[in-house]
C-alpha positions in Angstrom: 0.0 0.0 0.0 1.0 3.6 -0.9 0.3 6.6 1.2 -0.2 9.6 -0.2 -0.5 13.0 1.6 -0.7 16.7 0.0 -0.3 19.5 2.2 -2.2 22.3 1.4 -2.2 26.1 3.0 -5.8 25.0 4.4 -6.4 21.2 4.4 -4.1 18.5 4.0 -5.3 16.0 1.9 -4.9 12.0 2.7 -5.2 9.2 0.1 -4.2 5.2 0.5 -3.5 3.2 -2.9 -4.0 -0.5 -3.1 -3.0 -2.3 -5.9 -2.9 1.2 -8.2 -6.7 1.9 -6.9 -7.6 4.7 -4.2 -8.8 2.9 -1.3 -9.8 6.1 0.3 -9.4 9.9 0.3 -9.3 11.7 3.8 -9.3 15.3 4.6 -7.5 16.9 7.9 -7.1 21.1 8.7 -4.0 22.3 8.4 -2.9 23.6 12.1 1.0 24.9 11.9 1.1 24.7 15.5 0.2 21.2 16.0 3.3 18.3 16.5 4.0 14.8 14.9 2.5 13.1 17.6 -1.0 14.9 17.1 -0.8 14.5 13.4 -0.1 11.2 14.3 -2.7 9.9 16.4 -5.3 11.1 14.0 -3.9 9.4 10.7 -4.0 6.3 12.7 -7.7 7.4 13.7 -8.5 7.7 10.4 -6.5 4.5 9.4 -8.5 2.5 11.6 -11.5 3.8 10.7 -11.0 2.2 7.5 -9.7 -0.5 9.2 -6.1 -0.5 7.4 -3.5 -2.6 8.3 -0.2 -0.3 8.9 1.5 -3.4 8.6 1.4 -3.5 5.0 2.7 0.0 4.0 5.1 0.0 1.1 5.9 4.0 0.4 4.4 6.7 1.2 5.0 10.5 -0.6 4.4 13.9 0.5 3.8 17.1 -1.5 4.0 20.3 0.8 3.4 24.3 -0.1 3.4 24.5 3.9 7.3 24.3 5.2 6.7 24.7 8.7 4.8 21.3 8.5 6.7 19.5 6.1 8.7 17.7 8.5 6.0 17.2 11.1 4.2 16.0 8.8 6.9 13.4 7.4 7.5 12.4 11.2 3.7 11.4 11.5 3.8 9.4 8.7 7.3 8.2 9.0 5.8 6.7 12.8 2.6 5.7 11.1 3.9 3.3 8.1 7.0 2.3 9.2 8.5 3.6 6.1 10.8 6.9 5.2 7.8 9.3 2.9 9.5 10.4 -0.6 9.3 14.3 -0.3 8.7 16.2 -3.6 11.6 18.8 -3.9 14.8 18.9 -5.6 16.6 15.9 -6.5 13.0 14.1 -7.6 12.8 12.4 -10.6 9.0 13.5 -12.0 9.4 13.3 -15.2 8.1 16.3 -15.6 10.3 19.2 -18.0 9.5 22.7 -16.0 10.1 25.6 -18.8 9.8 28.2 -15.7 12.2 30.9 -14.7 13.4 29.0 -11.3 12.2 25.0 -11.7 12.5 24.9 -8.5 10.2 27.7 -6.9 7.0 25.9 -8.8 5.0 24.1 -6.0 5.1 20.6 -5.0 1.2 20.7 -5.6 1.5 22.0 -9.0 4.0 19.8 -9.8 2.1 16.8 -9.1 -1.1 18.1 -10.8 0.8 18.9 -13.6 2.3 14.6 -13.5 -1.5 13.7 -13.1 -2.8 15.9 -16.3 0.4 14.6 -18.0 -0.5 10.9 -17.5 -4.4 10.6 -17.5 -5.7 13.7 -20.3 -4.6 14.1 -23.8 -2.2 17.5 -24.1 -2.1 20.2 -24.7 -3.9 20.6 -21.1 -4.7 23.4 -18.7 -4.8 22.8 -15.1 -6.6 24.4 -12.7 -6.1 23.7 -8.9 -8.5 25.8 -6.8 -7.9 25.8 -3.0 -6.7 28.9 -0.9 -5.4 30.2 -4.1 -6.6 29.6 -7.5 -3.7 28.1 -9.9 -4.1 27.5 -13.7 -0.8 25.7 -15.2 -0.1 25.8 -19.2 1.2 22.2 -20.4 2.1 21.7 -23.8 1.8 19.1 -26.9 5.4 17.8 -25.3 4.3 17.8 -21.7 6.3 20.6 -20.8 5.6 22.9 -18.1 5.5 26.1 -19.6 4.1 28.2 -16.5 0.7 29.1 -14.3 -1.3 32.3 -13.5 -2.3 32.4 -9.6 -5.0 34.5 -8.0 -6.5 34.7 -4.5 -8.9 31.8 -3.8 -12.7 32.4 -3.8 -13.0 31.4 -0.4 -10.2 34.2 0.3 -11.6 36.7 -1.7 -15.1 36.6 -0.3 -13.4 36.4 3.2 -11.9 39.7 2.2 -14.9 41.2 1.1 -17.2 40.3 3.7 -15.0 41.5 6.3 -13.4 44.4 4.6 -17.2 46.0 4.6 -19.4 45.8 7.6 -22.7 45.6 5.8 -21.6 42.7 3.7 -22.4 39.6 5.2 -20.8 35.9 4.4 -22.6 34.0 2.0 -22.9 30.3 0.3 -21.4 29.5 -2.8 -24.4 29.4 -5.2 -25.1 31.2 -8.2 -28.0 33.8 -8.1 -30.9 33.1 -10.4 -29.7 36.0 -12.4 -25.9 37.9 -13.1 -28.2 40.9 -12.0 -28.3 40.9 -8.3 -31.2 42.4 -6.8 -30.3 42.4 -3.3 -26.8 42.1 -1.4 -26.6 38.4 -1.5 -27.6 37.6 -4.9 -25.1 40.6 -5.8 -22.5 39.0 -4.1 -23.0 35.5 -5.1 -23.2 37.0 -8.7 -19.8 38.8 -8.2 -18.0 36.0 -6.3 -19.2 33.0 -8.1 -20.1 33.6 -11.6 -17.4 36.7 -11.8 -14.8 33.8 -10.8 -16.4 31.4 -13.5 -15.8 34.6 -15.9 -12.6 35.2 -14.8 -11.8 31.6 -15.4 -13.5 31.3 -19.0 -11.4 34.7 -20.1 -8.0 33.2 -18.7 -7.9 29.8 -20.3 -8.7 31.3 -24.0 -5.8 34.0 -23.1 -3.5 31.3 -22.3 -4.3 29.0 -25.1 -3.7 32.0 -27.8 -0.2 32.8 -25.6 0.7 29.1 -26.1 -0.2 28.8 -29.8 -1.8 25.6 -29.6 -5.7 23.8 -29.3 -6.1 23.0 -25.7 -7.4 19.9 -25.8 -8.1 19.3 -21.9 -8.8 21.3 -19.5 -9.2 19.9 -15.8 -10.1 21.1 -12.3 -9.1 19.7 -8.7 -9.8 21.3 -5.3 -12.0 21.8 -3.2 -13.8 25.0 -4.1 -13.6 23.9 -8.2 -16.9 21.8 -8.3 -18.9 24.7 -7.3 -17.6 26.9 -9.8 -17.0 25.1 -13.0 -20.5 24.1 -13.5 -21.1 28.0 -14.1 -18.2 28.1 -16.4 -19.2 28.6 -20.2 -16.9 25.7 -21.7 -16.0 22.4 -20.8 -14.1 21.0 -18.1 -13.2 17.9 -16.1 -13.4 17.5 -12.7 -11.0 15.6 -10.8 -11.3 15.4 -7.4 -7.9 12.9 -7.1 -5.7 14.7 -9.8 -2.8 15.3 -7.2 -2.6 12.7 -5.2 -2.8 10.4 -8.6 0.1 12.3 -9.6 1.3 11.5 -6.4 1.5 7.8 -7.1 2.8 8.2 -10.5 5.8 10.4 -8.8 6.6 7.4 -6.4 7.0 4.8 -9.0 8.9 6.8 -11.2 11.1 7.1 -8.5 10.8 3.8 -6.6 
């Protein structure tokens, strides 16, 4: 068994593989404050709650954008499976040819979405990771790496707005029943979601035209990304599992 952790600015993200197939997907906030043992304790929680035996751990890999937890993370799991995690970083064969200014500032995260796109959709792709912040990456016809756009989350933005003005309230994710917003929730549901569905429609035809190639796929991940891309006036995959899948594609290239 593989496990295979992602550690996000706001959750970090758990999935075992079996045999190639995710067994499970788990979900646990990101505290910076907390230590390995408390990490710990509840991934064996959660491992014996799917009644897993840690006896049978093979690898396990980590992909961090959170370096403060990085290690304590990697402790946990280290104490957990028995078995030293592969870290994405440096050094890491991925397989994956980064055409950015400094390979290694791009994100562990984007890096393995960018593996996931690369071995499950046809290319040229477009990525877009939507968590705390939201991410689109370019890949081209070769798999290449050419580069990303990044933009506060929705979640952050909205967080902004409500409490930037004190007669904004927070609201729920839905669209309004019309763009036009007739009162202050439906005007901010209007802004927030279906101004981010715009905003994500006019960036992926700007980044196709700056790459000079057809997109063929264009795929989501994260958590906010289902309840935006419905709203979104072109077609895109969701996939819930796109990084931890590149994940496990990372450890056996380097296994």
């Amino acid at each position: 068994m593989l496990l295979a952790v992602d550690i996000g600015n706001t959750n970090i993200t758990i999935g075992l593989y079996k045999n190639d197939e995710l067994i499970f997907v788990s979900r646990l906030a990101t505290e910076r404050r907390r230590m390995p043992d408390q990490y710990a304790a509840e991934l064996s929680s959660i491992l014996t709650l799917h009644s897993i035996n840690t006896t049978q751990f093979e690898g396990a890999i980590i992909s961090s954008v959170v370096p403060e937890l990085t290690v304590t993370i990697k402790n946990a799991v280290e104490f957990i499976t028995k078995q030293t995690p592969l870290i994405i970083g440096p050094g890491v064969k991925t397989g994956l040819n980064i055409r950015i200014d400094n390979p290694a500032q791009l994100g562990a995260d984007l890096v393995a979405g960018a593996v996931g796109a690369i071995s499950k959709y046809e290319l040229p792709c477009l990525v877009l990771d939507m968590g705390t912040a939201t991410k689109i990456s370019v890949i081209d016809s070769k798999g290449d790496y050419k580069g990303c756009t990044i933009s506060a989350g929705v979640r952050i933005s909205l967080d902004a707005l409500s409490s930037g003005a004190s007669q904004l309230s927070a609201i729920s994710l839905d669209a309004p029943p019309s763009p036009i917003g007739t009162n202050t929730v439906t005007s901010m549901q209007s802004g927030t979601v279906l101004g981010s569905a715009a905003m994500i429609e006019g960036l992926c035809k700007r980044l196709e035209n700056a790459l000079g190639e057809k997109v063929k796929t264009v795929v989501a991940t994260g958590g906010i990304a289902a309840d935006i891309i419905r709203y979104c006036d072109m077609d895109i995959t969701y996939d819930a599992d796109l990084i931890l899948d590149g994940l496990k594609f990372i450890y056996k290239k380097n296994k």
